[in-house]
C-alpha positions in Angstrom: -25.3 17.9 -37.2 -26.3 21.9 -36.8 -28.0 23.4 -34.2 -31.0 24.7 -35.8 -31.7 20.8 -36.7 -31.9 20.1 -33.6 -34.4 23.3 -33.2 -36.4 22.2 -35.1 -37.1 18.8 -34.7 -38.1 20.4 -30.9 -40.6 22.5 -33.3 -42.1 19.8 -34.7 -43.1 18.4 -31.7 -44.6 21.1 -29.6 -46.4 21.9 -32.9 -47.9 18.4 -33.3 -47.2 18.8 -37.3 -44.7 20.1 -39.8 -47.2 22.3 -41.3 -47.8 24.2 -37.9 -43.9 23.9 -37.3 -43.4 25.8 -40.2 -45.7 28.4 -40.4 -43.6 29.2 -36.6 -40.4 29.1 -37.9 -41.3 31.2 -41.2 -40.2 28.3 -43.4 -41.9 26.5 -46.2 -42.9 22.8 -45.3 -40.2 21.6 -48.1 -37.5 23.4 -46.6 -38.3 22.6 -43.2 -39.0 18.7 -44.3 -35.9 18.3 -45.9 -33.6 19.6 -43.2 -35.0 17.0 -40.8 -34.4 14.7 -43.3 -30.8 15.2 -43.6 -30.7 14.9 -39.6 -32.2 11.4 -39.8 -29.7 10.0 -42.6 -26.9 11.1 -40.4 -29.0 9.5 -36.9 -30.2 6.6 -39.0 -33.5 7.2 -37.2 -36.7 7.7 -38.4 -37.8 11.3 -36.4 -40.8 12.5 -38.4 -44.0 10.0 -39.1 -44.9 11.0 -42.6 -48.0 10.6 -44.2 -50.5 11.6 -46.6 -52.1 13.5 -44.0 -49.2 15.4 -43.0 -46.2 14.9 -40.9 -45.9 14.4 -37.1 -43.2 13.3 -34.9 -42.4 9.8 -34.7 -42.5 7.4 -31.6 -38.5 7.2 -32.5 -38.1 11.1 -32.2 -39.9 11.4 -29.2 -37.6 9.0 -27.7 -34.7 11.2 -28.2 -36.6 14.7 -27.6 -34.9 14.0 -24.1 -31.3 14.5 -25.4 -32.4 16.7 -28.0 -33.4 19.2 -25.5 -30.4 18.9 -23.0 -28.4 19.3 -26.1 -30.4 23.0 -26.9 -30.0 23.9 -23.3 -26.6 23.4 -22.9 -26.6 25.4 -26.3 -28.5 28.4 -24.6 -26.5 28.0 -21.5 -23.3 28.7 -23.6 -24.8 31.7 -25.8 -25.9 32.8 -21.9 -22.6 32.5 -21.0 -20.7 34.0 -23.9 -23.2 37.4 -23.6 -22.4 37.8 -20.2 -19.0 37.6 -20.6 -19.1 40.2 -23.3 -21.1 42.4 -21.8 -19.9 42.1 -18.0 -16.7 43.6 -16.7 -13.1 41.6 -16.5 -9.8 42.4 -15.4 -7.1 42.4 -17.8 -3.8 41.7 -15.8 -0.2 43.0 -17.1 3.3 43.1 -16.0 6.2 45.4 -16.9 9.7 46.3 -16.1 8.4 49.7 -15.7 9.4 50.8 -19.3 8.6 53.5 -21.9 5.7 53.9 -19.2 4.8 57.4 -20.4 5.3 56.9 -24.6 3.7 53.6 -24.4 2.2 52.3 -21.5 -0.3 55.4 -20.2 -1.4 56.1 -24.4 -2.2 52.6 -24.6 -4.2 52.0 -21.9 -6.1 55.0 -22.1 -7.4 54.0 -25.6 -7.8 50.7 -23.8 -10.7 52.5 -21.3 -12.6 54.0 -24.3 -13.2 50.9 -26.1 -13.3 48.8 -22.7 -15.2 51.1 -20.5 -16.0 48.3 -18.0 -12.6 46.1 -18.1 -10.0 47.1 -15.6 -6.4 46.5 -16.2 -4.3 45.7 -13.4 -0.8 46.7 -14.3 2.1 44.7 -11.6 5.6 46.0 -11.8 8.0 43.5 -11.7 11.3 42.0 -13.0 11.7 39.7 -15.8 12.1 36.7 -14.5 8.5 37.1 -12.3 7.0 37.9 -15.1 7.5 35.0 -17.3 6.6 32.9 -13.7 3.4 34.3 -13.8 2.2 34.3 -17.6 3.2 30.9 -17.7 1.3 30.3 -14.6 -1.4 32.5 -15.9 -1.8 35.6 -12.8 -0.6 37.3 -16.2 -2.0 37.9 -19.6 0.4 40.1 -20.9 4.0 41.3 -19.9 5.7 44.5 -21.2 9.7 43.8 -21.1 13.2 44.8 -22.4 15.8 42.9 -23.8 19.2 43.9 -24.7 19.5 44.0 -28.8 20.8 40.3 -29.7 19.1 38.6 -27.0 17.7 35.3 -27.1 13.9 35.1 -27.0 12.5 32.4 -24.9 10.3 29.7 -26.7 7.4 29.9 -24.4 6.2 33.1 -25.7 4.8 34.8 -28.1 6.9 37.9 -28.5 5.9 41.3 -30.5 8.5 43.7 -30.9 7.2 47.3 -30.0 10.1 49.7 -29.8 14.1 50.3 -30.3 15.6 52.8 -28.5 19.6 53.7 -27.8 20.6 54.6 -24.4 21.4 57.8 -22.4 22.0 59.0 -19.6 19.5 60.4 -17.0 20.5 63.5 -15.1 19.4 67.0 -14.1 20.0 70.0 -16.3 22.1 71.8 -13.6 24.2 69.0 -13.9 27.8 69.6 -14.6 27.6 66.8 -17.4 24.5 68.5 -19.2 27.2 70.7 -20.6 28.8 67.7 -22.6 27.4 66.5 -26.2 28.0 63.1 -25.2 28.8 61.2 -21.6 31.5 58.6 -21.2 32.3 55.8 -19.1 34.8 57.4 -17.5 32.0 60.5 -16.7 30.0 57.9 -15.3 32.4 56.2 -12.5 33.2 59.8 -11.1 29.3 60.3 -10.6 26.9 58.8 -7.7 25.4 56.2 -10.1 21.8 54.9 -10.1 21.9 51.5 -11.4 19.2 49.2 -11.3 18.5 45.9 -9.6 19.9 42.9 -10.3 17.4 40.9 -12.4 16.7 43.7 -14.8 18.2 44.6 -18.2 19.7 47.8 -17.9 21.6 46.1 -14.7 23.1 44.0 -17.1 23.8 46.6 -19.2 25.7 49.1 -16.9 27.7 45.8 -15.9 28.5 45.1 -19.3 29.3 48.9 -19.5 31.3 49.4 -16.9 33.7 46.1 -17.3 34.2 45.7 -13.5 35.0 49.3 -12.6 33.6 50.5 -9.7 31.7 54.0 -9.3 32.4 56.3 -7.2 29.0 55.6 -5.5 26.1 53.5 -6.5 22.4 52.9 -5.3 20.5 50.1 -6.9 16.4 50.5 -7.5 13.9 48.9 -9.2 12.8 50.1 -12.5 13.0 53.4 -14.2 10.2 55.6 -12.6 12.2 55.3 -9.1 15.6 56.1 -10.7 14.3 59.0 -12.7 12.9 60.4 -9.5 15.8 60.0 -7.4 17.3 62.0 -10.4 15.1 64.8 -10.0 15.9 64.7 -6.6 19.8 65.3 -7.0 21.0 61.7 -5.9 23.1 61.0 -8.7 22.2 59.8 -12.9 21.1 56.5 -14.1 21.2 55.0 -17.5 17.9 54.7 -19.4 16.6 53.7 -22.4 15.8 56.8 -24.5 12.1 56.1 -24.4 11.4 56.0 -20.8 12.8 59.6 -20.7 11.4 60.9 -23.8 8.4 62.8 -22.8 8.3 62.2 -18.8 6.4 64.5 -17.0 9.5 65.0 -15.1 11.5 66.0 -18.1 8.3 68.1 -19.1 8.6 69.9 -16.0 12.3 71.1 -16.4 13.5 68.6 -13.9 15.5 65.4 -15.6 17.2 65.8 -19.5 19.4 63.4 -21.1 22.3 62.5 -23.0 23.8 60.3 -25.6 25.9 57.7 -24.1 29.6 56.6 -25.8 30.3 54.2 -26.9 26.6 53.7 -27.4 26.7 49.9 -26.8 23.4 47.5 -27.7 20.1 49.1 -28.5 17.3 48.1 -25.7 14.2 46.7 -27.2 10.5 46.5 -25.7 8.7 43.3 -26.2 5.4 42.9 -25.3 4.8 39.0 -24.3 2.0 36.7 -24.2 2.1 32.6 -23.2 2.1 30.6 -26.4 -0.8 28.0 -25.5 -4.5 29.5 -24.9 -6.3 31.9 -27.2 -6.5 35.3 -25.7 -9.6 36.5 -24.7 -11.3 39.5 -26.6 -10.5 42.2 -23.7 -6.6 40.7 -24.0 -6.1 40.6 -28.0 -7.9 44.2 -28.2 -4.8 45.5 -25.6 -2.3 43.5 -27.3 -3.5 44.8 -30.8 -3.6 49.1 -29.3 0.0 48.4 -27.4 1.6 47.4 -31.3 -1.1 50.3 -32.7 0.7 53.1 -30.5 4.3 51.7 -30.4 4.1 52.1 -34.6 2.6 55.7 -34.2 5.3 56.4 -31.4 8.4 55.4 -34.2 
């Protein structure tokens, strides 16, 4: 059963005649004849009254002109429905570990805005952990998130892989170990050392790093825009993913630099994550498609 069946038996009714249907439609009697016919072999009702004379609906077809018409405006409802949403604004809702915010995140939602001038995206920074609660829960539609090279992926999600990136160390240039090629571990323990909170992966990193040994003094922050500041700011250095200090407006300004770190240790990989069940909307699989789109251009 189609829809324009459907249409127009309705046609042939307000009509009065197939002739006069039609002419309105812009269809030749035979054409128009034959498609209700095909309707009432798969009803197994009789909807058009044809004779000699000409063709007229049939006590039967009037019968269910009812239902034919709730069926059309539930149709028109949906196609209602559907512009609106296409045409109205949304809100596209994200959440990231705060990372490679400046090579990734800010290039791909400003391409975002020019093809989605009327969507907002509302970007929540959070650990990992929160974010998987809410895409599964879905306060989320996409989450931007690192794991440590070798990983296990989780099986709810549908993971894309959107950059690679070694780490280094985050410090000032008038630091004492800006002078070195390449900072140690043993470089790091006799520094004030910004590591970050529990529950995120480069915490799990530095631990892994560090084997147990102790700093000489530590704060702990969430994500890296706060430790790169507190950087700029002369507290101490952090460890970083190359990519969330690659370009930083605070690296542009003279402020932050980097190093490699030895031994190097696992690459950091950033995952963008969507739930597996549900399609995505439009607004959603056009973000999805410009983050991979930017992180190939980036590498």
């Amino acid at each position: 059963m189609r829809i324009e069946q459907l249409e127009y038996v309705r046609a042939v009714t307000r009509a009065g005649s197939l002739r006069r249907a039609a002419e309105e439609l812009h269809l030749s009697q035979p054409a128009l004849s034959e498609t209700v016919r095909n309707l009432e072999r798969e009803l197994g009702v009789g909807l058009l009254d044809r004779k000699r004379s000409g063709a007229r609906i049939s006590d039967e077809g009037r019968e269910l002109l009812p239902h034919i018409e709730s069926v059309l405006d539930a149709v028109d409802r949906l196609r209602r429905a559907a512009d609106h949403q296409h045409n109205s604004s949304r809100i596209v809702r994200m959440g990231t570990v705060h990372t490679a915010t400046v090579p990734l995140l800010v290039p791909t939602i400003r391409l975002f805005r020019e093809q989605h001038p009327d969507t907002q995206v509302e970007v929540v920074g959070a650990q990992q952990a929160d974010i998987h609660r809410a895409l599964l829960d879905g306060s989320l539609d996409l989450g931007l998130i690192n794991h440590l090279e070798g990983d296990d992926r989780s099986p709810d999600f549908a993971a894309t892989d959107l950059m690679t990136g070694r780490v280094v160390v985050c410090l000032r240039p008038d630091d004492p170990l800006a002078e070195l090629d390449a900072i140690g571990v043993d470089d790091l323990l006799a520094q004030p050392l910004i590591v970050m909170r529990a529950g995120y992966v480069m915490h799990r990193y530095v631990h892994r790093l560090l084997a147990g040994r102790q700093p000489r003094f530590s704060y702990s922050t969430d994500g890296a825009e706060l430790g790169k500041l507190m950087v700029a700011e002369g507290l101490g250095v952090t460890v970083l993913p190359d990519f969330s200090v690659f370009g930083d407006p605070l690296e542009r300004a003279g402020l932050i630099t980097h190093r490699p770190l030895e031994p190097a240790g696992a690459q950091v990989q950033t995952v963008l994550e969507r739930r597996i069940s549900g399609a995505m909307p439009r607004a959603v699989r056009d973000l999805h498609d410009l983050f991979a789109d930017v992180a190939r251009a980036f590498r």
